[in-house]
N, C-alpha and C positions, 0 to 999 in steps of 0.2 A: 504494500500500500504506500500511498506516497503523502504529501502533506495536504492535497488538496482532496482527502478523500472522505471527508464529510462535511456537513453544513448546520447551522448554527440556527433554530428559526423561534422567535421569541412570538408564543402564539396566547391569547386571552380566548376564551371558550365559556360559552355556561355552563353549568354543572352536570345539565343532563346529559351532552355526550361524552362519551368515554377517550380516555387517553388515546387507546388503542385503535377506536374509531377516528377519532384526529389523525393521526400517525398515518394511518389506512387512506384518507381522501387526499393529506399533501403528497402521498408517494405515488399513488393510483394517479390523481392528474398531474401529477409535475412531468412523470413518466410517460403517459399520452400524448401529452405538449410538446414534450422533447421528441420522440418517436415522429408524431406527423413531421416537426420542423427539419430536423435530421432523422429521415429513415435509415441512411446507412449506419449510424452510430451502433445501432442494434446488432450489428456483425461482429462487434471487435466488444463487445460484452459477454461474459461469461453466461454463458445460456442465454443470451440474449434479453437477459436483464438488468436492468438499470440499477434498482434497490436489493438489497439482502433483506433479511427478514429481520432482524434485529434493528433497536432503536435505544436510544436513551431517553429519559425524560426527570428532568427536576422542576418541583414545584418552589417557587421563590420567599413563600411565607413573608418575611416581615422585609426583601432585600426591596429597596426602592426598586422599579423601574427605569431610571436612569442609569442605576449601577447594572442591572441587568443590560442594557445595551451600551454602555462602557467595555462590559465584560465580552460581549460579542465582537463589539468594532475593533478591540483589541485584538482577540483573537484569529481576525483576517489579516492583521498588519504583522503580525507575527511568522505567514507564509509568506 
């Protein structure tokens, strides 16, 4: 894996759907998008898929918002 091999996406959601459900709709279309825009990409993917099945996710509790996207913007200047 290299350093650009995952993505950072700071999301607000209401309670009633599920983490796993969120997870499921950014990877389902981000992966659709990409696919129609570059079809060839699809070739040089490991089964010809874009996402692994695995994900992270932290809840912020009491971290302001600001620090949560200091933490992110930081995180891309770093690659």
């Amino acid at each position: 894996m290299g350093e650009g091999d995952h993505i950072h996406c700071f999301v607000s959601a209401p309670p009633k759907l599920s983490v796993t459900d969120i997870v499921k709709y950014l990877k389902g279309i981000s992966g659709r998008k990409l696919f129609e825009q570059f079809p060839e990409i699809r070739q040089k993917l490991w089964k010809g898929q874009l996402w692994n099945h695995s994900y992270y996710v932290e809840t912020i509790g009491s971290v302001s918002e600001e620090n949560i996207r200091r933490y992110i913007e930081h995180q891309s200047k770093s690659y």
